[in-house]
C-alpha positions in Angstrom: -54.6 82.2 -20.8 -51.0 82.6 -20.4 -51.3 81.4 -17.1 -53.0 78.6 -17.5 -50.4 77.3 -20.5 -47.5 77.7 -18.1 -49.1 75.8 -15.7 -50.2 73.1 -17.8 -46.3 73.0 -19.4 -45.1 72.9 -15.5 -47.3 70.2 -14.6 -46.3 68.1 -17.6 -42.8 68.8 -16.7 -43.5 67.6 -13.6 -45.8 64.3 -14.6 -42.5 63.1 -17.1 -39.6 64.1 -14.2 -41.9 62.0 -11.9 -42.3 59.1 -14.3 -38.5 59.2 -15.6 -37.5 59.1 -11.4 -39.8 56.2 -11.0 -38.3 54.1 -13.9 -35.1 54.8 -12.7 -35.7 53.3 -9.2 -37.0 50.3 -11.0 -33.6 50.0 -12.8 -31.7 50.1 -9.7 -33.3 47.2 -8.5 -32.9 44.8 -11.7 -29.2 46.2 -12.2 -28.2 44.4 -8.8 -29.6 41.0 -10.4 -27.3 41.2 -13.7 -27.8 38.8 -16.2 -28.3 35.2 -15.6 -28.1 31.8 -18.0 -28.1 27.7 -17.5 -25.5 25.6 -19.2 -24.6 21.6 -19.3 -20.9 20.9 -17.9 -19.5 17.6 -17.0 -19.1 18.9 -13.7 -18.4 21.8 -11.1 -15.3 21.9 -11.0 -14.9 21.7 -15.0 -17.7 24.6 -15.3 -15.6 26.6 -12.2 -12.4 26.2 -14.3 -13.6 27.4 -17.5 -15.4 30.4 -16.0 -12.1 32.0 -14.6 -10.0 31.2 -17.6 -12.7 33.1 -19.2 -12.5 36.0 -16.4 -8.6 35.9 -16.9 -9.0 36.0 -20.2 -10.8 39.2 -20.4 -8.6 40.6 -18.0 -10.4 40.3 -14.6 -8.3 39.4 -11.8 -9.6 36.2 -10.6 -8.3 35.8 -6.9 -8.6 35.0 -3.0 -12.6 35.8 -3.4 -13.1 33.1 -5.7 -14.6 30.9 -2.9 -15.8 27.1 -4.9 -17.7 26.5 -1.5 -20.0 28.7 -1.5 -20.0 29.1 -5.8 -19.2 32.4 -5.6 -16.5 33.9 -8.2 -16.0 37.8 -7.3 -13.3 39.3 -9.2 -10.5 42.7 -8.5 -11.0 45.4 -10.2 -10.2 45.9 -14.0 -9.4 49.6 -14.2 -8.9 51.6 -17.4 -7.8 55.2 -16.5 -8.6 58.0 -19.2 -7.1 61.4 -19.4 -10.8 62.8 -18.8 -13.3 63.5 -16.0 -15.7 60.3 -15.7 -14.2 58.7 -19.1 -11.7 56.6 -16.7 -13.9 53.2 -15.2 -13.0 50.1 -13.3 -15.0 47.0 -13.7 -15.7 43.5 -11.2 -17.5 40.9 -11.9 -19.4 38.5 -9.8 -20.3 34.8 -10.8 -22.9 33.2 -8.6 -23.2 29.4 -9.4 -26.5 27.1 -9.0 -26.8 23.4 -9.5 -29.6 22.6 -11.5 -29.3 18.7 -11.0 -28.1 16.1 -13.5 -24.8 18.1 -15.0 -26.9 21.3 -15.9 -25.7 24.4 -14.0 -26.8 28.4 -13.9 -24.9 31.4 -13.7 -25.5 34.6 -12.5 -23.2 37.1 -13.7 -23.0 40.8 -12.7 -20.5 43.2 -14.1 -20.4 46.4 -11.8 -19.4 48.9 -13.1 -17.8 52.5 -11.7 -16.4 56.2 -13.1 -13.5 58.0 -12.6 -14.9 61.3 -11.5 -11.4 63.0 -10.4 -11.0 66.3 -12.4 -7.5 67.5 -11.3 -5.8 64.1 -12.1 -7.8 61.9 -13.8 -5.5 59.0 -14.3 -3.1 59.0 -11.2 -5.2 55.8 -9.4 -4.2 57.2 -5.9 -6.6 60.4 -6.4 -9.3 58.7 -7.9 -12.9 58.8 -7.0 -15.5 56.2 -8.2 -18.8 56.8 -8.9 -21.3 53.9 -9.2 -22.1 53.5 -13.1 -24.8 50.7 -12.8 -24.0 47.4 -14.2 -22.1 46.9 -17.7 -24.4 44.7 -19.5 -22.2 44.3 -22.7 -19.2 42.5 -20.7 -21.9 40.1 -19.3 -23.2 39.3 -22.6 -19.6 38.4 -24.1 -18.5 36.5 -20.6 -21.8 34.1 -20.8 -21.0 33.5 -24.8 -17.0 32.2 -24.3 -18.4 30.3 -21.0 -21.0 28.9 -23.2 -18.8 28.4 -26.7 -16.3 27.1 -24.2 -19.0 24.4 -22.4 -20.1 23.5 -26.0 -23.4 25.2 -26.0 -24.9 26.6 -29.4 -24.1 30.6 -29.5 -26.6 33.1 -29.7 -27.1 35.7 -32.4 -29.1 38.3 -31.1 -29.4 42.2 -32.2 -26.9 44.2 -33.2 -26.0 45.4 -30.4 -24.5 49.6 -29.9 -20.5 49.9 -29.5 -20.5 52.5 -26.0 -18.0 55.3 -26.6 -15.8 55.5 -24.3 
C-alpha cells in the first residue's frame, strides 16, 4: 500500500512539473511579442517624437538604433546595479511602429528585461553577468499611458496592479 502511495505522489509530481514546464514554454513565446496598442497622431513624425521624449523621460537612452525608416525605436540599456546577487537589472526597450491608415498608428512595445547575477561584485558593471529576466510588463504599461496621455487619448484604469520588490 505504501508502495503504491509513493508512486501515485511521484507520478503527480511528475504530471504538475510537466504541466508547470509546458506553461512556461508558452510564456517564452508571448514574452518576445510584449505589449501592443493603436493610438490617433497627427502624424509619424509627431507620434516618433513624442515616443522618445517619453523613452528619455523614463530614462532609456534613445540613440543611433532609433531608425524612423524602418519604425523601429530600440533603446541602450538602463541599468540599475544593487549591492545583491540577481537584485541588480538593466532594461531596453523596443518600439515597433505600424501605420494603420488615416492618422491612426500601433505600437508594439517590448521591455527586456535582464539580472545581475555576479556574486563577488555585484555592482562594478565591468564584472557583471546578465541573465535573461523575461520581459518587464509594468514599464510597458506606464510607456503606452504617457505616449497615450501625451497623444490625447483617454487613460485607462485598470486593476491595481502589484508594486515588484526589488
Amino acid at each position: 500500500m505504501k508502495l503504491l502511495l509513493t508512486r501515485l505522489a511521484l507520478v503527480a509530481l511528475a504530471l504538475v512539473l510537466s504541466l508547470s514546464f509546458s506553461a512556461c514554454a508558452s510564456t517564452g513565446s508571448e514574452d518576445k511579442l510584449g505589449q501592443q496598442f493603436e493610438v490617433d497622431a497627427p502624424s509619424e513624425n509627431v507620434l516618433w517624437a513624442v515616443a522618445g521624449q517619453e523613452l528619455q523621460r523614463l530614462d532609456f537612452p534613445v540613440g543611433s538604433e532609433a531608425d524612423p525608416a524602418k519604425r523601429v525605436m530600440l533603446t541602450g540599456w538602463r541599468t540599475s546595479l544593487a549591492p545583491f546577487r540577481g537584485k541588480g537589472h538593466r532594461e531596453r526597450a523596443e518600439l515597433r511602429f505600424e501605420s494603420l491608415g488615416s492618422a491612426r498608428f500601433r505600437i508594439h512595445v517590448s521591455i527586456e528585461r535582464e539580472n545581475n547575477m555576479n556574486l563577488s561584485r555585484p555592482i562594478d558593471p565591468s564584472y557583471a553577468e546578465w541573465e535573461a529576466a523575461g520581459q518587464d510588463e509594468s514599464t510597458a504599461i506606464v510607456l503606452i499611458q504617457r505616449i497615450k496621455g501625451r497623444m490625447g487619448e483617454k487613460l485607462e484604469v485598470g486593476p491595481e496592479q502589484r508594486r515588484r520588490s526589488f
